[in-house]
C-alpha positions in Angstrom: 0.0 0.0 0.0 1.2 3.4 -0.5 1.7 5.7 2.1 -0.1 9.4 2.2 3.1 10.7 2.1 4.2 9.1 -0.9 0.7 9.5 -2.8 1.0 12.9 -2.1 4.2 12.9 -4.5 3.2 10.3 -6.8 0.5 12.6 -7.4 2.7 16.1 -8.2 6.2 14.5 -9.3 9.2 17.0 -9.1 9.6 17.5 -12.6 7.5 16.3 -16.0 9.4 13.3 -17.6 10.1 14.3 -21.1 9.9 11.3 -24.0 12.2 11.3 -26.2 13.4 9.4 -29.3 16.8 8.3 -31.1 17.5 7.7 -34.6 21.0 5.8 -35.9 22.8 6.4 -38.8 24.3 2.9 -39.6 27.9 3.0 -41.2 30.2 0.4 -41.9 33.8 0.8 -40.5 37.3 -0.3 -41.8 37.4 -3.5 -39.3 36.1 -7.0 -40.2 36.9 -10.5 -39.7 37.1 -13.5 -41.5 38.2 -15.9 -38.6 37.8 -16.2 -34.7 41.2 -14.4 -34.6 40.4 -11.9 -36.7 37.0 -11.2 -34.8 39.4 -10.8 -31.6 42.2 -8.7 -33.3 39.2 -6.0 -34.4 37.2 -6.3 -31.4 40.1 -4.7 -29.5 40.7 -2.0 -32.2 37.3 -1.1 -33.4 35.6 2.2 -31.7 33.3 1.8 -29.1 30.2 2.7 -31.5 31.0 -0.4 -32.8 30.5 -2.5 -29.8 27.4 -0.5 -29.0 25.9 -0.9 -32.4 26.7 -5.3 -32.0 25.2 -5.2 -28.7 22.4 -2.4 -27.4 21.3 -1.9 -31.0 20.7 -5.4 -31.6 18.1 -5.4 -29.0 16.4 -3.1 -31.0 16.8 -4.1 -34.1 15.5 -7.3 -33.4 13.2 -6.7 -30.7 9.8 -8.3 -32.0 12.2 -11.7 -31.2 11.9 -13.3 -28.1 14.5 -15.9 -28.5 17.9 -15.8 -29.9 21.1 -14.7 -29.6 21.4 -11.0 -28.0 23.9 -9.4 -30.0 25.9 -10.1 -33.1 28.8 -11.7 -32.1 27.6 -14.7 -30.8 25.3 -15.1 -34.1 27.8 -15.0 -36.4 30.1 -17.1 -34.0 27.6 -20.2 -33.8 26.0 -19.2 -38.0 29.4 -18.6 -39.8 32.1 -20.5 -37.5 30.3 -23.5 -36.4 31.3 -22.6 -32.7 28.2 -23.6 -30.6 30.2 -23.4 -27.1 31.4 -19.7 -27.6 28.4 -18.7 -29.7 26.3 -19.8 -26.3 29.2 -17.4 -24.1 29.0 -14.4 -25.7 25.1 -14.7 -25.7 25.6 -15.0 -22.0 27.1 -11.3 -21.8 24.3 -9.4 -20.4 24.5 -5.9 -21.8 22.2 -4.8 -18.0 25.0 -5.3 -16.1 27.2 -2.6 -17.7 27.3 1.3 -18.0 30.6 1.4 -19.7 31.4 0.2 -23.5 35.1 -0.6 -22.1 34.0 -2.7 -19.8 31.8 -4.4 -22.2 34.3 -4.7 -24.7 37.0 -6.3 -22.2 33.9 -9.1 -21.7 33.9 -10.0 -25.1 37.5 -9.9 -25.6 38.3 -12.4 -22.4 35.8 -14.6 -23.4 37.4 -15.4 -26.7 40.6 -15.3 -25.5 40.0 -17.7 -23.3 38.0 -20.1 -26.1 41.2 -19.9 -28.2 43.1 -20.8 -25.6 41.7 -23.7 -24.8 41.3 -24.7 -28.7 44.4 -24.0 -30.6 43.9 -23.5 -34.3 40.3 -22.6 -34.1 41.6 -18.5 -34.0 42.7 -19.5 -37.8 39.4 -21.7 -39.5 38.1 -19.3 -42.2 34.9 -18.7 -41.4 31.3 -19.0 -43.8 30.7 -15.0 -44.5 32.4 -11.8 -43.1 31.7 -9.9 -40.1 31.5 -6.2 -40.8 32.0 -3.7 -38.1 29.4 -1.5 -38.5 29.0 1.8 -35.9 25.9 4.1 -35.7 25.6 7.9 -34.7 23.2 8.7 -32.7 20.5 11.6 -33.2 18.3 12.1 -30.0 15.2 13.4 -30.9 12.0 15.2 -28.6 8.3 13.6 -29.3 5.3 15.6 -28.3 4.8 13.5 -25.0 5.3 15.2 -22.2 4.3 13.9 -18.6 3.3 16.2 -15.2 1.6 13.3 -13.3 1.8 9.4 -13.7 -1.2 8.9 -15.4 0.0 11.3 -17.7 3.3 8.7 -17.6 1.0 5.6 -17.9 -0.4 6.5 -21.1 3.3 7.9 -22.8 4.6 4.8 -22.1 1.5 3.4 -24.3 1.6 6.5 -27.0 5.6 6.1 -27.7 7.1 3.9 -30.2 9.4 1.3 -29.2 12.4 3.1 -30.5 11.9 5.8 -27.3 11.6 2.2 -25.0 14.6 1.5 -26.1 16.4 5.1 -25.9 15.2 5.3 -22.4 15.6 2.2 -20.8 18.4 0.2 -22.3 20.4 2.9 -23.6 20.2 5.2 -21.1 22.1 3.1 -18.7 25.3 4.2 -20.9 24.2 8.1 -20.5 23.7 7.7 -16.7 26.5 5.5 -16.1 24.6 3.8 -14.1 22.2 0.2 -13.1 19.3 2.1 -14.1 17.1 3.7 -16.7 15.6 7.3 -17.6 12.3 5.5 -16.0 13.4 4.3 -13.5 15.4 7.0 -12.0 12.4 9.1 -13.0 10.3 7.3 -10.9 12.2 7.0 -7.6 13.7 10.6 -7.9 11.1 12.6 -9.0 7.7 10.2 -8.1 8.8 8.3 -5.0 7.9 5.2 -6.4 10.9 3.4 -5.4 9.8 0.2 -5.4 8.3 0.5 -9.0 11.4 1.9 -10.3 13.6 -1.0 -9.0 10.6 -3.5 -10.5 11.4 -2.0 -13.7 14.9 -2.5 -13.5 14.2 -6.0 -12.7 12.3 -6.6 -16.2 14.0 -9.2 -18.4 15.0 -7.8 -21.9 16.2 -10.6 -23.0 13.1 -13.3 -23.0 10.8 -10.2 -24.0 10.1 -8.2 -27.0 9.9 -4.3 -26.4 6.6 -4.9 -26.6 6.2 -7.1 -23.9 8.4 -4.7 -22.1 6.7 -1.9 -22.7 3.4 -3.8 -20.9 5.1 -5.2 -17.9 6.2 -1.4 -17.6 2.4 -0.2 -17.2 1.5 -2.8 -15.0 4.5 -2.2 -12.9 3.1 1.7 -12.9 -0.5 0.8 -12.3 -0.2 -1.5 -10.0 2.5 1.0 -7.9 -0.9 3.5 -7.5 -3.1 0.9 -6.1 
């Protein structure tokens, strides 16, 4: 239940929560690879857009699918070089527990490392097709959605498309540099709906389309106000 307190600021939040939108201008960089090794060797020189595009834009690119591999390495690992077993590790990486594309990167890089260790001559197996290092800039856009009060926040999170799910709760961990999301913080700092904000962090984006997320999000809200 919630407290009068707390109803009484779930009811004027600090400050209107602003929805906004990103767009990505796909480019193709100067790094590929042909083999495991190769896929190692450009992972540690290829900027960090790169590594972002693979991983956080992969959610959205393919977010109507509930299964499958969460970012591009690991598909073209287990698709073009027959390697189930680190296909299955770098799907494992888990993009939530991040806030820094370094940090994310050194993952990646340790994990094959570590596979090529264990199975020399594997780094050098041509693979199927090329993997193309592609990087994206990023154009953050305003929508017209604009919420003073949580219903007002209920019903943007129905309104927006899921391109503004994504900007603001997987992306944003990277611009906050921090476990979180713009809803979540939004929530507990501004609402004082802690406990909804950390339910939200707790959603699986993983074995849910943005869809899905974007309803367990609104029932998290709802059921806060009850």
């Amino acid at each position: 239940m919630t407290s009068t307190a707390e109803a009484a600021t779930i009811r004027t939040p600090a400050k209107p929560f602003y929805f906004n939108t990103s767009a990505h201008l796909l480019r193709i960089t100067a790094h590929k690879a042909n083999t495991l090794g190769e896929l190692l060797g450009a992972l540690q020189a290829c900027p960090e857009d790169s590594i972002f595009q693979h991983t956080f834009r992969t959610l959205q690119e393919h977010h109507f699918i509930p299964e499958g591999y969460g970012n591009d390495f690991a598909h073209w690992v287990l698709t073009d070089c027959n390697e189930p077993g680190l296909a299955e590790q770098l799907a494992s990486v888990d993009v939530r527990e991040f806030t820094s594309l370094a940090e994310l990167r050194a993952r990646f890089i340790a994990i094959i490392e570590r596979h090529l260790d264990l199975n020399p001559g594997v780094g050098l197996r041509p693979a199927e097709g090329t993997f193309y290092f592609c990087a994206s800039d990023i154009v953050v856009m305003p929508t017209n959605l604009v919420a003073e009060t949580i219903a007002e926040f209920v019903q943007g999170l129905r309104n927006v498309s899921v391109h503004s799910i994504h900007h603001h709760f997987i992306e944003a961990r990277l611009r906050l540099r921090l476990m979180s999301n713009d809803f979540s913080q939004w929530l507990h700092e501004d609402a004082g709906l802690t406990e909804a904000a950390r339910a939200l962090n707790r959603i699986d984006i993983y074995t849910a389309t943005l869809e899905d997320v974007r309803r367990q999000m609104i029932r998290v809200v709802e059921r806060s106000l009850n």
